[in-house]
N, C-alpha and C positions, 0 to 999 in steps of 0.2 A: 384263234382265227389266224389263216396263213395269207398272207399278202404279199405283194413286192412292193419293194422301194427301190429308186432310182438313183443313182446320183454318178454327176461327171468330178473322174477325177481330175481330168486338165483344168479345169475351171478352179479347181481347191489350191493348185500349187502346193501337194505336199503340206496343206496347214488346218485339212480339214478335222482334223480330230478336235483341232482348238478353237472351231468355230462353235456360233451358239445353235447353229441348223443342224451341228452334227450328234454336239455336246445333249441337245433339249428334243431332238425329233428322231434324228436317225438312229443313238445307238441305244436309246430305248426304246426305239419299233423290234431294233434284232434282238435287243433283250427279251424282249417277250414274241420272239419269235417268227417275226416276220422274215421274210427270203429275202437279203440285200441283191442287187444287182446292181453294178458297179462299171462303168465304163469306161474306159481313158488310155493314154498311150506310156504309162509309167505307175509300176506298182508305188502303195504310199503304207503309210499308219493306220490310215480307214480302210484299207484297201484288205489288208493283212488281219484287220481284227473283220472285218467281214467275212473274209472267206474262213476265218479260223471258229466262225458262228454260224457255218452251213451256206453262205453267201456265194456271190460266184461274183470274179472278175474278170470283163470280157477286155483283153489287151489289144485296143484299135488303134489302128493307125490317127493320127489327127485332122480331124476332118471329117471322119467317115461315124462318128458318133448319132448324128444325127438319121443318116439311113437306116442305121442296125434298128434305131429305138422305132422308126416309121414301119419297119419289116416287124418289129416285136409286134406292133399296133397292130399292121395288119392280121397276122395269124388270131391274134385277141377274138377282134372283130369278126373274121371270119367264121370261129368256131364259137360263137357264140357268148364268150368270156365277159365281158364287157359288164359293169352294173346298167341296165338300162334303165333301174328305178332312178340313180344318183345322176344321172347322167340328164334325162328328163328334169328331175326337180332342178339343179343348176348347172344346164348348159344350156345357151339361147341359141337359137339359130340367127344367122346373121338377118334375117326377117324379122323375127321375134324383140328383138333389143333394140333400145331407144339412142344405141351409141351413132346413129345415122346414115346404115348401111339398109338401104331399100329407103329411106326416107325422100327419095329424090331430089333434084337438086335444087342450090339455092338460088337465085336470080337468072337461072335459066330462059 
């Protein structure tokens, strides 16, 4: 199965190869194949064995990570991409969830 995974390099500082997020999830998803997508404003170690795994590294300025990944979202969304099953089963709409949002207020 092919998927993408996400990850900011700014955020790793250079140290993400020897974390346990990169070490136990990320480079065994590109092991077995999944499409890394990699963001950040400085190539790294994960950055390098990504793209040398079929991965892509998009080199952003800093700051501007978060729009690129909202624009990836949108096209998603747009064309239809999206799990709607997974997305249904755990994601609540801020109505649906008992975290307090539509609950109204309290001593109002």
């Amino acid at each position: 199965m092919m998927g993408l995974i996400y990850g900011r390099t700014n955020n790793l500082k250079g140290y993400e190869t020897k974390s346990a997020l990169f070490t136990s999830h990320i480079k065994p998803a590109i092991e077995n194949g999944q499409i890394g997508l990699m963001m950040g404003p400085r190539a790294t170690a994960g950055t390098a064995y990504n793209e040398k795994n079929g991965g892509l590294w998009l080199d952003t300025l800093p700051g501007t990570d978060l729009p690129v990944l909202l624009a990836i979202s949108r096209i998603i969304v747009e064309n239809g991409w999206q799990d709607a099953d997974w997305i249904k089963s755990w994601v609540n709409d801020k109505w649906g969830s008992s975290s307090g949002f539509g609950q109204g207020s309290v001593g109002a």
